[in-house]
KEKOLLO-878995 format. One record per atom (N, C-alpha, C): residue in three letters; residue number from 1; chain; atom name; x, y, z. Coordinates in nm, 2 decimals. Example, Ala and Ser with C-alpha at 12.3 -4.5 7.8 and 13.67 -1.06 7.14 Angstrom:
<recs>
<rec r="Ala" k="1" c="A" a="N" u="1.32" v="-0.57" w="0.78"/>
<rec r="Ala" k="1" c="A" a="CA" u="1.23" v="-0.45" w="0.78"/>
<rec r="Ala" k="1" c="A" a="C" u="1.32" v="-0.33" w="0.78"/>
<rec r="Ser" k="2" c="A" a="N" u="1.28" v="-0.22" w="0.71"/>
<rec r="Ser" k="2" c="A" a="CA" u="1.37" v="-0.11" w="0.71"/>
<rec r="Ser" k="2" c="A" a="C" u="1.29" v="0.00" w="0.79"/>
</recs>
This chain:
<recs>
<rec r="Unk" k="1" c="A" a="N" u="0.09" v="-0.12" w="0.00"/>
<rec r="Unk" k="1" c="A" a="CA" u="0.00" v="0.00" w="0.00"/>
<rec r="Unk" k="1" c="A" a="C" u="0.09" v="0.12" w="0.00"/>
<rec r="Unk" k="2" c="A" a="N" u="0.07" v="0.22" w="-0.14"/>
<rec r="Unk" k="2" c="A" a="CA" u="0.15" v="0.31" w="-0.15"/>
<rec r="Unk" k="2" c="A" a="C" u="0.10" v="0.44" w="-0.05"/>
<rec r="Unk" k="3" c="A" a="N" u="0.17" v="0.56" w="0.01"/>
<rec r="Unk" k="3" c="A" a="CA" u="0.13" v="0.66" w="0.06"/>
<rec r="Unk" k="3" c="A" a="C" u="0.05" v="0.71" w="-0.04"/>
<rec r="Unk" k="4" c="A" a="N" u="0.03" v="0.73" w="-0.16"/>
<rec r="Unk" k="4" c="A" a="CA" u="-0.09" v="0.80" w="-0.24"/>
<rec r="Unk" k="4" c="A" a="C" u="-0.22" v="0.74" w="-0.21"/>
<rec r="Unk" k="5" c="A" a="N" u="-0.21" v="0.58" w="-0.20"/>
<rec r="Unk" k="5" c="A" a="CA" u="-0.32" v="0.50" w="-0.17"/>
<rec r="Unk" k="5" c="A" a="C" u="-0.39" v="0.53" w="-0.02"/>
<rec r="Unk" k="6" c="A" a="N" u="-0.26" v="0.57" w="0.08"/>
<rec r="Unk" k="6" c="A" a="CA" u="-0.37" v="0.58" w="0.19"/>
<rec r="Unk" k="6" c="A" a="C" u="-0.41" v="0.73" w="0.23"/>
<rec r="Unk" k="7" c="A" a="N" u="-0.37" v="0.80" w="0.13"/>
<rec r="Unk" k="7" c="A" a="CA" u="-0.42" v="0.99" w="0.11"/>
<rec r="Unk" k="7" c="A" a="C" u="-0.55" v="0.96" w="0.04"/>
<rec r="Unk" k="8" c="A" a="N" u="-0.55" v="0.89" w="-0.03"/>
<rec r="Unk" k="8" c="A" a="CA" u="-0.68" v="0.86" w="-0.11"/>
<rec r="Unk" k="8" c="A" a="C" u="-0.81" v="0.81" w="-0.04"/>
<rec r="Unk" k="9" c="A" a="N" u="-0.76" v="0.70" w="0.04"/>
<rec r="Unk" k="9" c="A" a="CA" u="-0.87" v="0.67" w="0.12"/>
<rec r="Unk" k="9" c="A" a="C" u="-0.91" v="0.72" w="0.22"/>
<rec r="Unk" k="10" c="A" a="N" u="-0.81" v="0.81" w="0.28"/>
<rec r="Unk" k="10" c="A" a="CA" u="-0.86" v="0.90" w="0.41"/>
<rec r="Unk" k="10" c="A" a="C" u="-0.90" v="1.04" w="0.33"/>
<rec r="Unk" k="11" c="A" a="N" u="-0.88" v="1.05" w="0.21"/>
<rec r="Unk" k="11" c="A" a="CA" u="-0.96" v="1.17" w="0.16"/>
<rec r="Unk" k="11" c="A" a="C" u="-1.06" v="1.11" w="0.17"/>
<rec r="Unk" k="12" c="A" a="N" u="-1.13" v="1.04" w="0.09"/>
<rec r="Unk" k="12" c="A" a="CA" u="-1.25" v="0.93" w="0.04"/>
<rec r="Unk" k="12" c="A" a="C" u="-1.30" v="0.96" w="0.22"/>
<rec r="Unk" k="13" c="A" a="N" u="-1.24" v="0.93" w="0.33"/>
<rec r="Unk" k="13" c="A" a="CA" u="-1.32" v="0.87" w="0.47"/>
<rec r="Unk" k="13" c="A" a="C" u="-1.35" v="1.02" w="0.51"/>
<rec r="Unk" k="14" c="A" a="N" u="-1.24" v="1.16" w="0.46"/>
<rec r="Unk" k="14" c="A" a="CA" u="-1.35" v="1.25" w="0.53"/>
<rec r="Unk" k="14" c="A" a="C" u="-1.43" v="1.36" w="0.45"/>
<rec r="Unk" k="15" c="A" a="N" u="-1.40" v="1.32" w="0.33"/>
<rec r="Unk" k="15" c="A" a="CA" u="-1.54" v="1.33" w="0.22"/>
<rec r="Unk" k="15" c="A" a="C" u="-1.71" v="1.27" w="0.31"/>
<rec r="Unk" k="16" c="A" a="N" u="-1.68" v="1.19" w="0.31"/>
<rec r="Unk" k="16" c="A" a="CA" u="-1.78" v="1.08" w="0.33"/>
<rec r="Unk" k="16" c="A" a="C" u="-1.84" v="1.13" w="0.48"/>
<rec r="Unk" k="17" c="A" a="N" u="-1.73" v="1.16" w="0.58"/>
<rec r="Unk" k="17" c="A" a="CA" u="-1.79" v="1.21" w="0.70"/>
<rec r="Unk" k="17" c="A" a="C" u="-1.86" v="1.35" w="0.65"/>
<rec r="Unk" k="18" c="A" a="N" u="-1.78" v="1.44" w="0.59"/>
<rec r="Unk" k="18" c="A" a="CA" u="-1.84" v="1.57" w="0.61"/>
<rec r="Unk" k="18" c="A" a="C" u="-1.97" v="1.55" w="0.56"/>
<rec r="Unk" k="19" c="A" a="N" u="-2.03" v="1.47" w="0.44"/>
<rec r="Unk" k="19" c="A" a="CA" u="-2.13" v="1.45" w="0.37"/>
<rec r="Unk" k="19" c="A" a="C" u="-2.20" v="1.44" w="0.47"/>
<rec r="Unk" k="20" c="A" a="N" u="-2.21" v="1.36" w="0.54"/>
<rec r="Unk" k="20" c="A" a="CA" u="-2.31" v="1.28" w="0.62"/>
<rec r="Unk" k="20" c="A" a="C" u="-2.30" v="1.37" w="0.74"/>
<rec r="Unk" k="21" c="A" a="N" u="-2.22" v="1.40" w="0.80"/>
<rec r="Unk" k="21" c="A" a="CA" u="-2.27" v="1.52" w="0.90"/>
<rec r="Unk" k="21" c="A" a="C" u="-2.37" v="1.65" w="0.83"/>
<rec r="Unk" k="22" c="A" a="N" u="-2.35" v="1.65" w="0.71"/>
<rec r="Unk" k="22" c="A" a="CA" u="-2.42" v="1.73" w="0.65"/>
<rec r="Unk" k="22" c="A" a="C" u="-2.57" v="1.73" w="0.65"/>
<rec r="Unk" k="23" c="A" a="N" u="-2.57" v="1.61" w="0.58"/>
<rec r="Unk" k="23" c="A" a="CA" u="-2.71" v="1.53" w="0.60"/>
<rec r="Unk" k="23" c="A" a="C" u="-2.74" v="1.55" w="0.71"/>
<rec r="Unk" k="24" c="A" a="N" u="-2.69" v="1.53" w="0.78"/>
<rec r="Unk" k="24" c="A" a="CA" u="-2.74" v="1.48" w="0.96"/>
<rec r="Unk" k="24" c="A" a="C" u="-2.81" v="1.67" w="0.95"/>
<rec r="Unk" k="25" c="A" a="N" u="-2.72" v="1.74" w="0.97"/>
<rec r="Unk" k="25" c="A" a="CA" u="-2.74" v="1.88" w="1.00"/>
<rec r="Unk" k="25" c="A" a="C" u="-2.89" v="1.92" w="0.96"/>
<rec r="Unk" k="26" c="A" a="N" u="-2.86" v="1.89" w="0.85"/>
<rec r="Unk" k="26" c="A" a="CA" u="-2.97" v="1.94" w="0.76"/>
<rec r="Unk" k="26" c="A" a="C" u="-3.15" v="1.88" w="0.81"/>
<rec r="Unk" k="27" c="A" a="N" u="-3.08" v="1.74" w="0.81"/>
<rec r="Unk" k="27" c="A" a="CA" u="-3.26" v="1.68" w="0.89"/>
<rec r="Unk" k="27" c="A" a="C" u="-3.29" v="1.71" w="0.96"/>
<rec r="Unk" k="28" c="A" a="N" u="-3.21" v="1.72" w="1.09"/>
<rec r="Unk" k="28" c="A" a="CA" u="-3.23" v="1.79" w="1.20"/>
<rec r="Unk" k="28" c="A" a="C" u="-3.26" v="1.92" w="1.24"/>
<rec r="Unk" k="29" c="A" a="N" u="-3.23" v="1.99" w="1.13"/>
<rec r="Unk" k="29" c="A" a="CA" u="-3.31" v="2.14" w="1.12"/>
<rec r="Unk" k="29" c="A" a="C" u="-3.42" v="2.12" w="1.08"/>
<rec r="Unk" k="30" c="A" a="N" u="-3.44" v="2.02" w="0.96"/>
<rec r="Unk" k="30" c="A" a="CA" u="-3.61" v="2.05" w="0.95"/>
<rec r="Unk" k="30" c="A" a="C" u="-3.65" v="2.03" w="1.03"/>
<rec r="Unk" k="31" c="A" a="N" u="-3.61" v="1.88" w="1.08"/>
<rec r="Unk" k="31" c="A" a="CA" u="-3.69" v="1.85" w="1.20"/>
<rec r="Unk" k="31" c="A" a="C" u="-3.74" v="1.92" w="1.28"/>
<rec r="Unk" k="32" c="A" a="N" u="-3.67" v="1.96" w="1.35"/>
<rec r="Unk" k="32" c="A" a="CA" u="-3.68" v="2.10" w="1.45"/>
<rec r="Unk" k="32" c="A" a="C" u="-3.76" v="2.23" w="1.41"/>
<rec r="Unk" k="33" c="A" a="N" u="-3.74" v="2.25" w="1.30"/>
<rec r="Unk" k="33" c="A" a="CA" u="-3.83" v="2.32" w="1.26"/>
<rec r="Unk" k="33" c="A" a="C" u="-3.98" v="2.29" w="1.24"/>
<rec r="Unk" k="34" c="A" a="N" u="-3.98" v="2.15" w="1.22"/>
<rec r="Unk" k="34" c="A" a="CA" u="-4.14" v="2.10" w="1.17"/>
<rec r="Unk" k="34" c="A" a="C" u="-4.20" v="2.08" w="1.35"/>
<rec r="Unk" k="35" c="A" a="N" u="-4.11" v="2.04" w="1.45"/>
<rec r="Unk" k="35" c="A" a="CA" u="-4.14" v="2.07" w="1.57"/>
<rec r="Unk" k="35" c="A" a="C" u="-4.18" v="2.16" w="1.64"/>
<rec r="Unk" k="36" c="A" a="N" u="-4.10" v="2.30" w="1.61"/>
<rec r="Unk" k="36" c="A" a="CA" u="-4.14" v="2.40" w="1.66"/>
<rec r="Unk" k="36" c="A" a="C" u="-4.30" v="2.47" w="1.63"/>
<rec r="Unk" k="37" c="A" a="N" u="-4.27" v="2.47" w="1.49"/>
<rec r="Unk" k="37" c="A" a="CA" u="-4.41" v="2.48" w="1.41"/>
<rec r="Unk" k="37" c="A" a="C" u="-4.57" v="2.42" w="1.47"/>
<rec r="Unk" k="38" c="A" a="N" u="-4.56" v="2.27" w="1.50"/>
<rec r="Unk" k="38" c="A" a="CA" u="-4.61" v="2.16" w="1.57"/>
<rec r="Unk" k="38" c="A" a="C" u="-4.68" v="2.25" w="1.66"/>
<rec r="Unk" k="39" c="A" a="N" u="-4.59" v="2.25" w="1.73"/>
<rec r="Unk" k="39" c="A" a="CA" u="-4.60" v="2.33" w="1.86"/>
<rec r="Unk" k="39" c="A" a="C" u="-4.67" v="2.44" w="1.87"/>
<rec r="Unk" k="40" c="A" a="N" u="-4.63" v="2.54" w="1.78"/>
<rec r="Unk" k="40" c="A" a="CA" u="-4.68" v="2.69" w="1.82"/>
<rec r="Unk" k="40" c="A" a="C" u="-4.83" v="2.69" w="1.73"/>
<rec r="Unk" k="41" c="A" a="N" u="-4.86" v="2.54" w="1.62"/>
<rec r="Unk" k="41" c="A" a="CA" u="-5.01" v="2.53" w="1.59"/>
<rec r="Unk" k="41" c="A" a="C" u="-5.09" v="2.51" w="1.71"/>
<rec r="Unk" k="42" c="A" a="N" u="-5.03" v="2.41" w="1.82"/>
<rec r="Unk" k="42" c="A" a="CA" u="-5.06" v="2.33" w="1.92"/>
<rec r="Unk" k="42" c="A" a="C" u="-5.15" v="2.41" w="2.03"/>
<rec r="Unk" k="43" c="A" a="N" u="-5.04" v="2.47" w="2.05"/>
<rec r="Unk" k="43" c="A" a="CA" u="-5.09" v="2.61" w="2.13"/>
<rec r="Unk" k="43" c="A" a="C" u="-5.20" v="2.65" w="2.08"/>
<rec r="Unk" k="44" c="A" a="N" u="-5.16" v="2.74" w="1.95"/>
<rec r="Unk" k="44" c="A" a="CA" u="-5.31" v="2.86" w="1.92"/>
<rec r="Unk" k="44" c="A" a="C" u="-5.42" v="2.73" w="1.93"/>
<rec r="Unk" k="45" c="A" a="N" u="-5.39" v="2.62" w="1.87"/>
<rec r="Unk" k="45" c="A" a="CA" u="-5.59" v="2.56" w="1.83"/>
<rec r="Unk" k="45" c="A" a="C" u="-5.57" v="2.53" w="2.00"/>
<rec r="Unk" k="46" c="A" a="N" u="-5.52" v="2.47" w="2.12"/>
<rec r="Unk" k="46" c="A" a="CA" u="-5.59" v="2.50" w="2.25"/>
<rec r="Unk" k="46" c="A" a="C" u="-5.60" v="2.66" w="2.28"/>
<rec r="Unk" k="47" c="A" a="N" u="-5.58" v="2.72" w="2.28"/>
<rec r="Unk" k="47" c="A" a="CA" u="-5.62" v="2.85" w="2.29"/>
<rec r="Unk" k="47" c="A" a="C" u="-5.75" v="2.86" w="2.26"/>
<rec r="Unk" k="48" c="A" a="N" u="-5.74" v="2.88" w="2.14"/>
<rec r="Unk" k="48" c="A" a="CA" u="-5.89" v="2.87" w="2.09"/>
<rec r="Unk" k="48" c="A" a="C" u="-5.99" v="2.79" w="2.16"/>
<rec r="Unk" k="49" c="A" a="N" u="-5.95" v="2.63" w="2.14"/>
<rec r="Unk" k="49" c="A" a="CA" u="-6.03" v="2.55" w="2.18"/>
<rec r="Unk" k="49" c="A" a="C" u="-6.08" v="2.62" w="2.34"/>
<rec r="Unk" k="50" c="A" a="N" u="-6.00" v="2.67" w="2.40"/>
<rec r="Unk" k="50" c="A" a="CA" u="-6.07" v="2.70" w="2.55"/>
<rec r="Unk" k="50" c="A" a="C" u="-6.12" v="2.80" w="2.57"/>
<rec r="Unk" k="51" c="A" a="N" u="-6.07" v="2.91" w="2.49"/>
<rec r="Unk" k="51" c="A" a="CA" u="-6.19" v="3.05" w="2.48"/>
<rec r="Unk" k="51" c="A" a="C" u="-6.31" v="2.98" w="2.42"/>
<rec r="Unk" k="52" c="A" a="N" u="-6.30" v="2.89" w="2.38"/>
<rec r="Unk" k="52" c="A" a="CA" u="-6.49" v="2.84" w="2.30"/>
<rec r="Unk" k="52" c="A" a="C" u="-6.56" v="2.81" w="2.39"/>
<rec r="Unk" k="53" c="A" a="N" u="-6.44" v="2.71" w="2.50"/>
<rec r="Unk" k="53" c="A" a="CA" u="-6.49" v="2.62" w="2.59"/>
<rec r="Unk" k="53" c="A" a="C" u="-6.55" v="2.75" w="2.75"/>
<rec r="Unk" k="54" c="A" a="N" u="-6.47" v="2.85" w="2.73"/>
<rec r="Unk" k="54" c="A" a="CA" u="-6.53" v="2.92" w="2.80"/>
<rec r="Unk" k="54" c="A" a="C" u="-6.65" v="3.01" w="2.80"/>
<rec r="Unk" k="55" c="A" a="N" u="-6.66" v="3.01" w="2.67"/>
<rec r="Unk" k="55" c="A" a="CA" u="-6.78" v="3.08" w="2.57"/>
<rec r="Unk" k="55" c="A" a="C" u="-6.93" v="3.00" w="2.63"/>
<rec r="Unk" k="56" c="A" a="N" u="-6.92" v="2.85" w="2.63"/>
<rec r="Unk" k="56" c="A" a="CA" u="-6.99" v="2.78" w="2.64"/>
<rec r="Unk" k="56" c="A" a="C" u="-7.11" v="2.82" w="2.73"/>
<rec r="Unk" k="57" c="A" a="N" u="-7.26" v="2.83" w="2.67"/>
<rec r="Unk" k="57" c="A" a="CA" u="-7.34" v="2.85" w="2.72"/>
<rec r="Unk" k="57" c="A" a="C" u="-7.42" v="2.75" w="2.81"/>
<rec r="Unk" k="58" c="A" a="N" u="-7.40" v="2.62" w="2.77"/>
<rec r="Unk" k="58" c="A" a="CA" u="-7.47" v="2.49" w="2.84"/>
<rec r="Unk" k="58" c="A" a="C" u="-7.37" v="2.38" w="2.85"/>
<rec r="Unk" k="59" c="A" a="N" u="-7.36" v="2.28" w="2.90"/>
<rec r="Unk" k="59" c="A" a="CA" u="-7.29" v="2.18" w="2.90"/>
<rec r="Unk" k="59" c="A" a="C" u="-7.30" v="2.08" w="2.77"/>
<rec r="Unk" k="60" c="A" a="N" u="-7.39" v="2.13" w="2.71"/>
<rec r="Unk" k="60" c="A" a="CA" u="-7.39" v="2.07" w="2.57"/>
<rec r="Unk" k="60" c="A" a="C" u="-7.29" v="2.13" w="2.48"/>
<rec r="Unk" k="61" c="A" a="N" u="-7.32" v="2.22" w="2.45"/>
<rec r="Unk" k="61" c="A" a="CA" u="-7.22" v="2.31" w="2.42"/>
<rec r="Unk" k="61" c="A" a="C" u="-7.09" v="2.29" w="2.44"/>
<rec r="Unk" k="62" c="A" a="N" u="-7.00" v="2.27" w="2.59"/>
<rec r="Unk" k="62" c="A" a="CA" u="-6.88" v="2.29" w="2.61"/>
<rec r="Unk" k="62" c="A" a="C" u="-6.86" v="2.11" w="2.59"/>
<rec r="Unk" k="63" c="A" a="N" u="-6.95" v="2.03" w="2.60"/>
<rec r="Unk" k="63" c="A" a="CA" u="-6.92" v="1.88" w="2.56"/>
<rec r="Unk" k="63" c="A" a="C" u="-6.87" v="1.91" w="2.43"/>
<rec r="Unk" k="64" c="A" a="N" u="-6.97" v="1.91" w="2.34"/>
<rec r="Unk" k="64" c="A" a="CA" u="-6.89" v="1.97" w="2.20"/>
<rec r="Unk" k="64" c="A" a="C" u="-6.77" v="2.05" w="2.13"/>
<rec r="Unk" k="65" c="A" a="N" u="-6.73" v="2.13" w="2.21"/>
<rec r="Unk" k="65" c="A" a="CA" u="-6.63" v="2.20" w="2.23"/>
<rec r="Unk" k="65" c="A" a="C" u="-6.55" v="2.12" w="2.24"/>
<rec r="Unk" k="66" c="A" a="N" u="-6.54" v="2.00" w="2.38"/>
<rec r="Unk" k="66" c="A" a="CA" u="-6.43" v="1.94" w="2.41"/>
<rec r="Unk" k="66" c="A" a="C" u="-6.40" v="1.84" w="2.28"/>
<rec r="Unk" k="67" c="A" a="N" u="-6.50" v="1.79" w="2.21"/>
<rec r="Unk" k="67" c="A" a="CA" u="-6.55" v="1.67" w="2.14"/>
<rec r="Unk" k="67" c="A" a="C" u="-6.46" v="1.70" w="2.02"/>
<rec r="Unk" k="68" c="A" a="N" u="-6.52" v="1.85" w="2.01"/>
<rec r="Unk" k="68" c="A" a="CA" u="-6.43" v="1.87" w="1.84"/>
<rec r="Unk" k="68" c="A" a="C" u="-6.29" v="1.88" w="1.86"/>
<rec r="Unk" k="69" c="A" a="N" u="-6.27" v="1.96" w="1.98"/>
<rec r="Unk" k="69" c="A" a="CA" u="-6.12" v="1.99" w="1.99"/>
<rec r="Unk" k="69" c="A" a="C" u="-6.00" v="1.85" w="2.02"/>
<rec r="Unk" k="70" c="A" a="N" u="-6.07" v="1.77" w="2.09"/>
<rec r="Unk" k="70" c="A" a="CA" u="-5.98" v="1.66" w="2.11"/>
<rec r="Unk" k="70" c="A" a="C" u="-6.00" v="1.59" w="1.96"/>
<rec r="Unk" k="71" c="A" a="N" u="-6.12" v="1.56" w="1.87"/>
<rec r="Unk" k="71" c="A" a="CA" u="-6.10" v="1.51" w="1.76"/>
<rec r="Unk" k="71" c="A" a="C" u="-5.98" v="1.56" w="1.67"/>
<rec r="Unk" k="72" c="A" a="N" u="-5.96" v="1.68" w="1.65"/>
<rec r="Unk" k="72" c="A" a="CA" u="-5.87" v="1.77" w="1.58"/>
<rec r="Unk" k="72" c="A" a="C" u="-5.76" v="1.76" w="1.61"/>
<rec r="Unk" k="73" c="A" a="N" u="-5.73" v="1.75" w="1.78"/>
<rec r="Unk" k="73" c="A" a="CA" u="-5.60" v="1.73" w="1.80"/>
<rec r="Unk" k="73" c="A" a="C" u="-5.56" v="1.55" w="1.77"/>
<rec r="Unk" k="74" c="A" a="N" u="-5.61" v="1.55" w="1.81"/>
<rec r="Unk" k="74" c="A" a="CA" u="-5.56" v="1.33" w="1.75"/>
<rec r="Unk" k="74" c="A" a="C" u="-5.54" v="1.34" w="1.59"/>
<rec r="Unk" k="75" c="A" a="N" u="-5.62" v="1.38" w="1.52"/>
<rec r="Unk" k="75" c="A" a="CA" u="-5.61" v="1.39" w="1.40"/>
<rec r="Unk" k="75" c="A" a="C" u="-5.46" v="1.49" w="1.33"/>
<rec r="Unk" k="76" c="A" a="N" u="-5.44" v="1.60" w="1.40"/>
<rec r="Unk" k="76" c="A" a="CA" u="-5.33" v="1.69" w="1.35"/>
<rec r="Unk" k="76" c="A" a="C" u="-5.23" v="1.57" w="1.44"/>
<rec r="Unk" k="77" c="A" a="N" u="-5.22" v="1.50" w="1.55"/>
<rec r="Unk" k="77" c="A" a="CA" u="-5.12" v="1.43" w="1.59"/>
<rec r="Unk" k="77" c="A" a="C" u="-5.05" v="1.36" w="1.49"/>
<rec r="Unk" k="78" c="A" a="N" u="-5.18" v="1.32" w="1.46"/>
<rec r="Unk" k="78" c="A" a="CA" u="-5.15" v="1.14" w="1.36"/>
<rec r="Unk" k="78" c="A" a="C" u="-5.04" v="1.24" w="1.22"/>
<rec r="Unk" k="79" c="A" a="N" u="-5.15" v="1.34" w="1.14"/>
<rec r="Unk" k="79" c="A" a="CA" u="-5.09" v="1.36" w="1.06"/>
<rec r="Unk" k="79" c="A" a="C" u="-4.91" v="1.42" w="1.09"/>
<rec r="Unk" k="80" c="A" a="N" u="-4.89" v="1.48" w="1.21"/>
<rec r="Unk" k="80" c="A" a="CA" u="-4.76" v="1.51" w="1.23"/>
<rec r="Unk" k="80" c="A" a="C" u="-4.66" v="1.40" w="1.24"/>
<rec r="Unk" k="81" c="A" a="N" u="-4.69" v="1.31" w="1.35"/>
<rec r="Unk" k="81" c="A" a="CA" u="-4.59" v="1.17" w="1.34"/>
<rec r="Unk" k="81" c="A" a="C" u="-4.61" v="1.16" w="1.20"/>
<rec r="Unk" k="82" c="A" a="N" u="-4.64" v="1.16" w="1.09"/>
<rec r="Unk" k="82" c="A" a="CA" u="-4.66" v="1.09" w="0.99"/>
<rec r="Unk" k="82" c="A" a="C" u="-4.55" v="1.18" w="0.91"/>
<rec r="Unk" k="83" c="A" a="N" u="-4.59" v="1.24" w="0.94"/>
<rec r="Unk" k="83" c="A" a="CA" u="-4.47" v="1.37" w="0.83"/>
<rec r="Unk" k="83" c="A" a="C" u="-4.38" v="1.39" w="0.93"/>
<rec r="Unk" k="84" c="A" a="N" u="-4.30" v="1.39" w="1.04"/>
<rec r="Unk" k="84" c="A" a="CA" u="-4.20" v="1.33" w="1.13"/>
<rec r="Unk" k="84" c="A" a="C" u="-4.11" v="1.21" w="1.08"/>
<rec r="Unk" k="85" c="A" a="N" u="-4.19" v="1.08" w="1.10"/>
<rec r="Unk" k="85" c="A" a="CA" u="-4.18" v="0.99" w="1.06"/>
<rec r="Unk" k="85" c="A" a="C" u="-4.08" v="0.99" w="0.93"/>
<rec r="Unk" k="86" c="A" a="N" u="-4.16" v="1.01" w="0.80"/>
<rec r="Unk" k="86" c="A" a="CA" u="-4.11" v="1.04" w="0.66"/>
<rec r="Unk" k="86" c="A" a="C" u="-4.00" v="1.14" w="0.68"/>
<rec r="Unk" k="87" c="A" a="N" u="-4.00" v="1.26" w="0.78"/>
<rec r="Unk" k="87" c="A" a="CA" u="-3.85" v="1.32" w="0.77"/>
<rec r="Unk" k="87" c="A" a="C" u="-3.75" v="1.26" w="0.80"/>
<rec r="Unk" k="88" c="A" a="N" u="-3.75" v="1.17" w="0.91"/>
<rec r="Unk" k="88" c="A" a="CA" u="-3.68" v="1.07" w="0.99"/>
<rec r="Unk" k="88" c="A" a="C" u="-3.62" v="0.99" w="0.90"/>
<rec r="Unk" k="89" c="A" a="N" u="-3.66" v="0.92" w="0.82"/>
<rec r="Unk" k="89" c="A" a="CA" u="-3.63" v="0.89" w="0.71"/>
<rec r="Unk" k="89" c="A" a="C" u="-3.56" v="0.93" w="0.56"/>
<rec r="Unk" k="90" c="A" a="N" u="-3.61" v="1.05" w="0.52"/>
<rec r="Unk" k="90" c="A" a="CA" u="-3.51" v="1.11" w="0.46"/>
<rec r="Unk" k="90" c="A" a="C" u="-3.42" v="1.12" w="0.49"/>
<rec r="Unk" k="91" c="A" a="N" u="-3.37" v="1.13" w="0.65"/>
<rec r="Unk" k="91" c="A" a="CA" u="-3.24" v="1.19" w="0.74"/>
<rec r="Unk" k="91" c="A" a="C" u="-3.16" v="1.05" w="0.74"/>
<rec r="Unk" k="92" c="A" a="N" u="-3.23" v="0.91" w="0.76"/>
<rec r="Unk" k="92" c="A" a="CA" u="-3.15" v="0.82" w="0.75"/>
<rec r="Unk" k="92" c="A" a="C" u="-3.13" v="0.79" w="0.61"/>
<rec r="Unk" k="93" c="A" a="N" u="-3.18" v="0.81" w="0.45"/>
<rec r="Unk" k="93" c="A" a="CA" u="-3.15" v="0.80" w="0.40"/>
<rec r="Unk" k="93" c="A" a="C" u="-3.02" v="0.89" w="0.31"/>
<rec r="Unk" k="94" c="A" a="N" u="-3.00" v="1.01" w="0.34"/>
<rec r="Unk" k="94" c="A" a="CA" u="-2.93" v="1.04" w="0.29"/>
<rec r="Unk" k="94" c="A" a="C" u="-2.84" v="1.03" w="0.34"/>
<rec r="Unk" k="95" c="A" a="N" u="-2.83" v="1.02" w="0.50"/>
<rec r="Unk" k="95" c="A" a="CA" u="-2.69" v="1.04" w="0.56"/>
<rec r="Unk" k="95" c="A" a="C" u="-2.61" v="0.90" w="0.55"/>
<rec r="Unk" k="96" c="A" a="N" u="-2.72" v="0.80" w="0.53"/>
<rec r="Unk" k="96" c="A" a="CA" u="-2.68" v="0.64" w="0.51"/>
<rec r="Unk" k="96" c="A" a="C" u="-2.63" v="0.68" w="0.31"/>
<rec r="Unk" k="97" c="A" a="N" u="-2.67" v="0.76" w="0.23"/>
<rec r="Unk" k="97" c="A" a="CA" u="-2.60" v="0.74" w="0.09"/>
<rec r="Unk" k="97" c="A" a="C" u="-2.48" v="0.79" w="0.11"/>
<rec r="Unk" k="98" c="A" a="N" u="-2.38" v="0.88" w="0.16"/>
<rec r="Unk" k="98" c="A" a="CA" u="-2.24" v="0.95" w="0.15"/>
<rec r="Unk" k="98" c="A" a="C" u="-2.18" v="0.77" w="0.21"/>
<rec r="Unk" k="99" c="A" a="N" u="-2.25" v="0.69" w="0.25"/>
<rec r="Unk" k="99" c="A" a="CA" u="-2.19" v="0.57" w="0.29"/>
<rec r="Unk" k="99" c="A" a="C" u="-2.17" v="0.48" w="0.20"/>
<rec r="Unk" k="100" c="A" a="N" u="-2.27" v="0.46" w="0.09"/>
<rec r="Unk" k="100" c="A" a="CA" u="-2.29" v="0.36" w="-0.01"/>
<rec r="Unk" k="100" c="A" a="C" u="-2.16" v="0.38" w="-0.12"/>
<rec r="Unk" k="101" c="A" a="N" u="-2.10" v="0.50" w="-0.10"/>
<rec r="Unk" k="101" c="A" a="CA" u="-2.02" v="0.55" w="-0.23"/>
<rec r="Unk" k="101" c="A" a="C" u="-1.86" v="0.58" w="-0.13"/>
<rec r="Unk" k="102" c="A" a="N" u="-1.83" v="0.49" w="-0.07"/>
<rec r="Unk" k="102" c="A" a="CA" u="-1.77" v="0.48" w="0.04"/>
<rec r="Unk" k="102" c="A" a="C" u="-1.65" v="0.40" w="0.00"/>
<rec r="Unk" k="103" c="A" a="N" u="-1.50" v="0.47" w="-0.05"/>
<rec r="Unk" k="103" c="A" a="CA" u="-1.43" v="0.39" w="-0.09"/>
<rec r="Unk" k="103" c="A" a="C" u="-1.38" v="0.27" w="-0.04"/>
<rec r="Unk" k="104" c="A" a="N" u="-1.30" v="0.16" w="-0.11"/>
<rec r="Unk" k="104" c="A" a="CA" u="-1.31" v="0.09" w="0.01"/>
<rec r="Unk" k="104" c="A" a="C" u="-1.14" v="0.08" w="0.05"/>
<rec r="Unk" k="105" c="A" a="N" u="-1.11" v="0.01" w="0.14"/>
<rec r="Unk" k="105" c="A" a="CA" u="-0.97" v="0.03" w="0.20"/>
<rec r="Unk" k="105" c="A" a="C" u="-0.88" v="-0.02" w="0.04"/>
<rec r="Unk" k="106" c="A" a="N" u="-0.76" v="0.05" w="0.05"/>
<rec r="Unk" k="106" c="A" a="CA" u="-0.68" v="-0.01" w="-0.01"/>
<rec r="Unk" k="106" c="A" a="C" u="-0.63" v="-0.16" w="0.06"/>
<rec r="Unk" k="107" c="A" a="N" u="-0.58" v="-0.22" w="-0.11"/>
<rec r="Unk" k="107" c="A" a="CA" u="-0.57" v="-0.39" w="-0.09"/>
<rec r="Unk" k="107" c="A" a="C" u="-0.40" v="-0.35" w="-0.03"/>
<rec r="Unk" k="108" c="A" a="N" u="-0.36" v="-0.46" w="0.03"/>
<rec r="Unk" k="108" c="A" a="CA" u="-0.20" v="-0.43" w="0.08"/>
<rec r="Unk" k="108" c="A" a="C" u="-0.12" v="-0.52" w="-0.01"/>
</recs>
């Protein structure tokens, strides 16, 4: 194994890392971002939901209030894990490709 051969593959090894820390960076900002977002919808619709609930003229009324708002939130839940989920995956997939194209050791 010549000294060019092992420049080559530890170029190749931190090619390959910066890529994938890159990846990593990058999902993890959406992420974070799609979480914050999450969150600050999460708030306003309870907000809302409880000025309704305090609006409420009868207990029929504030039943319903509760009824729609807990439906809504399970529903925006589901859809978030689900779009979570799929980012999570992007994040493993690309940070797993800078690996697939991953020189391999020089032979000795």
């Amino acid at each position: 194994m010549t000294n060019e051969d092992m420049q080559r593959f530890g170029k190749g090894g931190m090619d390959m890392a910066l890529t994938s820390f890159g990846a990593w960076s990058k999902g993890a900002q959406a992420i974070a971002a799609e979480v914050v977002d999450y969150s600050k919808k999460t708030t306003e619709c309870s907000v809302a939901a409880w000025e309704k609930l305090l609006g409420a003229k009868s207990l029929e009324k504030a039943m319903e209030v509760q009824s729609e708002y807990l439906k809504s939130s399970y529903e925006d839940f589901v859809a978030e894990a689900t779009k979570l989920g799929e980012l999570y995956v992007d994040l493993a997939k690309e940070a797993y490709g800078s690996f697939e194209n991953t020189p391999a050791a020089p032979a000795k």
